[in-house]
C-alpha positions as CSV (number, residue, x, y, z in Angstrom):
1,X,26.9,-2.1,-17.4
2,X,25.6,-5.3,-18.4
3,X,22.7,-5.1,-15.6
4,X,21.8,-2.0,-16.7
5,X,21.6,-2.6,-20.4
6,X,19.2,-5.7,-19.4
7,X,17.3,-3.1,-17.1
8,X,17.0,-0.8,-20.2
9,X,15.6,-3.1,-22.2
10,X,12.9,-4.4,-20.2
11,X,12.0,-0.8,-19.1
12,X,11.5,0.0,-22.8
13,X,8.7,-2.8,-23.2
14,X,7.2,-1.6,-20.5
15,X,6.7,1.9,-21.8
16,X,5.5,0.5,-24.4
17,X,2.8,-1.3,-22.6
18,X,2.2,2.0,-20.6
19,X,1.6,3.9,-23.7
20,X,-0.6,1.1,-25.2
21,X,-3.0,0.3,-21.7
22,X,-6.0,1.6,-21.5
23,X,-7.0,0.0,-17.9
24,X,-3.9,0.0,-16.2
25,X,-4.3,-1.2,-12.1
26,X,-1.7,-0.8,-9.6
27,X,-1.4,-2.9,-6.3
28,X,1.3,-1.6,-3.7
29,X,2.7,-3.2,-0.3
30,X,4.8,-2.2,2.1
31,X,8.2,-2.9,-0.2
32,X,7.4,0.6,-1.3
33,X,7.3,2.5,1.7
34,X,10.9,1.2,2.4
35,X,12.9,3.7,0.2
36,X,11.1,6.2,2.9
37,X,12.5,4.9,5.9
38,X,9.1,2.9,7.1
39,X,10.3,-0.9,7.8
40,X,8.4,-3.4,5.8
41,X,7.0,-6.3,7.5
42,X,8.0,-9.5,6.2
43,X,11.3,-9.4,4.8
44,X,14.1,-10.5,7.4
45,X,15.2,-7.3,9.0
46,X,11.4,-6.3,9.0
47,X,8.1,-5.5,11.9
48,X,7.7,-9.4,11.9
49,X,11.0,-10.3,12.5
50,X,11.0,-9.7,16.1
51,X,8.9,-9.9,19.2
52,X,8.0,-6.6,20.9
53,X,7.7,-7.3,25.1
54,X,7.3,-11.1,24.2
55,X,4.3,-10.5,22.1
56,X,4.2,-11.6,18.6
57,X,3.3,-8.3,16.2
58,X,0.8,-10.4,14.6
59,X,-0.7,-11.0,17.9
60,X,-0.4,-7.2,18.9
61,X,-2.3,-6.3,15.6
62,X,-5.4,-8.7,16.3
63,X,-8.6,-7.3,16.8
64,X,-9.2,-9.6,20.0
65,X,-5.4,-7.9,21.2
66,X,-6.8,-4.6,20.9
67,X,-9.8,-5.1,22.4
68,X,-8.1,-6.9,25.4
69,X,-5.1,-4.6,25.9
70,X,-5.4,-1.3,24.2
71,X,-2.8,0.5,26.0
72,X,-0.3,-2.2,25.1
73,X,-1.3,-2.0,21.2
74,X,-0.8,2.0,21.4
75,X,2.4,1.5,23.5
76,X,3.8,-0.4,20.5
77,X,1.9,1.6,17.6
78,X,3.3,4.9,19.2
79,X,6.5,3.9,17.3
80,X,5.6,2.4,14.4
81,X,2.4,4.6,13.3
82,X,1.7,7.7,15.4
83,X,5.2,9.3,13.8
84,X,3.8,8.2,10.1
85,X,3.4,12.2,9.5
86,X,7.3,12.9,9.5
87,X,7.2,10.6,6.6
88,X,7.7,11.7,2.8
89,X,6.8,10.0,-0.6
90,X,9.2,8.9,-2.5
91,X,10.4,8.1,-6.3
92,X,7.6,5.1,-6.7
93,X,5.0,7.4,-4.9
94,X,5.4,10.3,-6.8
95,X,6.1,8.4,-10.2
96,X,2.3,6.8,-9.7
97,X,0.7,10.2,-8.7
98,X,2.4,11.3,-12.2
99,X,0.8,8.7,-14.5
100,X,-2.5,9.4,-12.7
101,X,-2.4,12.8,-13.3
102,X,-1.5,12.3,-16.9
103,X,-4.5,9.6,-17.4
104,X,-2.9,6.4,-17.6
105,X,-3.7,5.1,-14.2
106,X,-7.4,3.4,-13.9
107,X,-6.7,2.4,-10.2
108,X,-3.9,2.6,-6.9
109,X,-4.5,-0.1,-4.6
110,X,-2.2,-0.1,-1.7
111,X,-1.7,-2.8,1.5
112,X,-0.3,0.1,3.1
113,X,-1.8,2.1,6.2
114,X,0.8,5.0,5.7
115,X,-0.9,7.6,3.7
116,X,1.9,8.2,1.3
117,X,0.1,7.8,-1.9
118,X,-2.1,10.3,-1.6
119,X,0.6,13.1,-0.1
120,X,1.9,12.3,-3.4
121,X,-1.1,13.2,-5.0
122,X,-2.9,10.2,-5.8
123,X,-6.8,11.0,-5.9
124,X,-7.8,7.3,-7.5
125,X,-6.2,5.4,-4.5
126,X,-8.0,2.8,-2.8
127,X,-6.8,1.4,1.0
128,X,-7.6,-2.4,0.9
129,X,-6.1,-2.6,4.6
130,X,-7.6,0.9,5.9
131,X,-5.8,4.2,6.7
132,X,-4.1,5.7,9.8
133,X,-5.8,8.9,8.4
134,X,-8.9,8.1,10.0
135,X,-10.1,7.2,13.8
136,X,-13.4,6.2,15.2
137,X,-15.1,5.5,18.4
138,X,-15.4,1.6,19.0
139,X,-18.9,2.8,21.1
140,X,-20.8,5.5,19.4
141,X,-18.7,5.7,15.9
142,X,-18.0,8.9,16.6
143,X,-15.0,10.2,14.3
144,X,-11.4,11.4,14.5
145,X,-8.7,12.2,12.6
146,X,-5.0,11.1,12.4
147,X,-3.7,14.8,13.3
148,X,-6.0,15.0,16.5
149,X,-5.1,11.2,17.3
150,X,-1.2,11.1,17.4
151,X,-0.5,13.7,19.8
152,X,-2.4,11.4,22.0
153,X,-0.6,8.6,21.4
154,X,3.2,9.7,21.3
155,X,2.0,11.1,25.2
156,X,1.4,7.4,26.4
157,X,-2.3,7.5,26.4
158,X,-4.7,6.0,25.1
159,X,-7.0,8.1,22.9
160,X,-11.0,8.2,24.4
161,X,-14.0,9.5,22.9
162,X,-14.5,13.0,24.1
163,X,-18.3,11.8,23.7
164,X,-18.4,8.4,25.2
165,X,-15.3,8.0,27.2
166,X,-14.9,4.8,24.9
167,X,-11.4,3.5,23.3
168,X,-10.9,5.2,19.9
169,X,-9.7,2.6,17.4
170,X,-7.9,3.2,14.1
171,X,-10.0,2.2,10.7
172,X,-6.6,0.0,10.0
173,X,-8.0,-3.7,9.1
174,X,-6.8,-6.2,12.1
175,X,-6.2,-9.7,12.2
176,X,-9.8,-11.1,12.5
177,X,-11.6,-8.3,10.8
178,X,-12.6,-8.1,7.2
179,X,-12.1,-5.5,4.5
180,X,-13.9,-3.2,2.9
181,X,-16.2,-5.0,0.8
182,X,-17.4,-2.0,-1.0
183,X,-13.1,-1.3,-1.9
184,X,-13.0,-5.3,-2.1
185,X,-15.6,-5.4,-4.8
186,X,-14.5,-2.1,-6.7
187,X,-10.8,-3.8,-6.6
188,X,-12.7,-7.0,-7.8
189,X,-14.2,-4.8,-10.8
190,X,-10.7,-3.1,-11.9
191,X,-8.6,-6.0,-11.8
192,X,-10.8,-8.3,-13.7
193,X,-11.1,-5.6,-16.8
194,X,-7.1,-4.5,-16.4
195,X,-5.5,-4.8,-19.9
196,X,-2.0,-3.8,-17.6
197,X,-1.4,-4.8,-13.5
198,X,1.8,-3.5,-11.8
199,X,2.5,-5.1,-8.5
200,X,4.9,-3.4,-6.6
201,X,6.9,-4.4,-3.3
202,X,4.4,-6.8,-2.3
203,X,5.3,-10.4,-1.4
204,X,1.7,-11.5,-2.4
205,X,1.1,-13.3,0.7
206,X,-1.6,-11.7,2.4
207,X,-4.8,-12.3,1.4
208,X,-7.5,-11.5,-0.5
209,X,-5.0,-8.6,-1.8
210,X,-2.5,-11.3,-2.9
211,X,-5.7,-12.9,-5.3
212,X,-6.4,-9.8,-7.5
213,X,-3.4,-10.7,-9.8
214,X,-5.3,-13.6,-10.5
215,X,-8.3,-11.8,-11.6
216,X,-6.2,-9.4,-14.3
217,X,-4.5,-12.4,-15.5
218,X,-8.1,-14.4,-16.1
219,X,-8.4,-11.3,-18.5
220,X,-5.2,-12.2,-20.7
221,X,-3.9,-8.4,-18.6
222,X,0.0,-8.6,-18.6
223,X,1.5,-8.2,-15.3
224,X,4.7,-7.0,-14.2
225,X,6.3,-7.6,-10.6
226,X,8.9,-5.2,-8.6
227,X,9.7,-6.6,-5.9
228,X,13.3,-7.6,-3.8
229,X,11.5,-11.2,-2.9
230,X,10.5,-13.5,-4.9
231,X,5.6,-14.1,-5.3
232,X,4.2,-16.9,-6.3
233,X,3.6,-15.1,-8.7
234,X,6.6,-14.7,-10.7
235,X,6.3,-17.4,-13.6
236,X,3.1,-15.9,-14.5
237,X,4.8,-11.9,-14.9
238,X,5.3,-10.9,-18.2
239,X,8.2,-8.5,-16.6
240,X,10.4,-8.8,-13.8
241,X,12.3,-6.0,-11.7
242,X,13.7,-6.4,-8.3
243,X,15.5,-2.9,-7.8
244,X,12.3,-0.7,-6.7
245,X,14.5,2.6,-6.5
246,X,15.6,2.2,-10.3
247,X,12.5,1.3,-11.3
248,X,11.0,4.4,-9.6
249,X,13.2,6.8,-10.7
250,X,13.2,5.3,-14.3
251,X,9.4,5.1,-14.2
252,X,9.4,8.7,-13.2
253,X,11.4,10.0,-15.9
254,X,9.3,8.1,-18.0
255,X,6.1,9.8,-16.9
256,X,7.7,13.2,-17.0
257,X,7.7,12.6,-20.6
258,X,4.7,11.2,-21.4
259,X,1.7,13.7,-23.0
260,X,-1.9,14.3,-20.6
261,X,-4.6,12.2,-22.1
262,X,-8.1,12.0,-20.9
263,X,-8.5,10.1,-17.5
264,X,-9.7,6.7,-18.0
265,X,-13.2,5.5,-17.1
């Protein structure tokens, strides 16, 4: 009872601070994805936690890995991404989608390659670390989608350009690649002029994503932090949660009942 009253009352300054922003920026990791069954990758029972055939999972996800041994790094992604479709958003997902919808969401930037924010519904989502959504040729660029892709996959081959004959390579960002600069910069732009920042389930670890705190907080933004483990981020949070279910489903019912206001610029 106790935990909860002291969940209550730090909820209720954060509505507060939902109804008062007027540039509020989201960044998501993989803590999210969790409550829908995906494994996260860094806590102790997560995809880091063990080798798969002797290989390191930060090895199997290099670009220098893939190039090398691409039917090793769709062996291993055939369970871990090319099932990402059976998959459904959950509580923190669809609470985001809400406040979007209702205009008091500037920006959803997600570490995550799983698609689930926008089957929620979220149309101002941004994919700092790529998509499984989308394929392309590693030869002629040609393109190809996630649903044309998986069947592929989950038959133990490797997908091949039907143009080229080329390995087909997902636009997920590997170890050794960089990111998006034009989503870098645009997450650059929002989170230096946020006035609100939620992080949720992200360690803050990986970078440049785990930096763009920094930049809302160089703007006097407040930011909150859900999140099981502890960032180094923490003493600088102007709110704390660590439950991410609670604070979805409270965040939710919160969103339910706020009024539609005119999406913000």
């Amino acid at each position: 009872m106790e935990k909860q009253l002291a969940f209550e009352k730090k909820f209720n300054t954060l509505r507060a601070m939902i109804r008062g922003s007027r540039s509020l920026v989201v960044l998501t990791g993989a803590g999210i994805s969790t409550l829908s069954g995906i494994p996260d990758f860094r806590s102790s029972s997560g995809v880091y936690a063990k080798r798969w055939n002797e290989y390191r999972v930060e090895e199997i996800l290099s670009i220098g890995f893939f190039h090398a041994h691409p039917e090793l790094f769709y062996e291993w992604a055939r369970e871990f991404w090319y099932k990402l479709d059976s998959y459904q958003p959950n509580v923190v997902h669809t609470s985001l989608a809400t406040l979007e919808r209702k205009g008091y969401i500037r920006g959803v930037f997600t570490q995550n390659i799983d698609m689930l924010h926008k089957k929620a519904g979220n149309r101002k989502c941004y994919e700092l670390h790529g998509s499984a959504e989308h394929h392309h040729c590693t030869n002629c660029n040609s393109y190809y989608s996630y649903a044309s892709i998986a069947p592929i996959v989950l038959n133990g081959e490797v997908p091949r350009c039907t143009q080229c004959g080329s390995v087909i390579k997902p636009d997920i960002t590997f170890y050794g690649e960089n990111l998006d600069a034009l989503v870098l910069a645009k997450a650059y732009e929002m989170f230096s002029h946020s006035d609100l920042t939620l992080v949720l389930g992200s360690s803050l670890l990986v970078q440049p994503a785990a930096n763009l705190p920094y930049h809302s907080l160089q703007n006097s933004a407040s930011l909150v932090i859900v999140n099981k483990q502890k960032t180094g981020y923490d003493r600088s949070a102007t709110l704390q949660f660590t439950d991410l279910q609670q604070f979805g489903e409270a965040l939710e019912a919160f969103a339910e009942t706020l009024e539609e206001r005119k999406s913000l610029v």
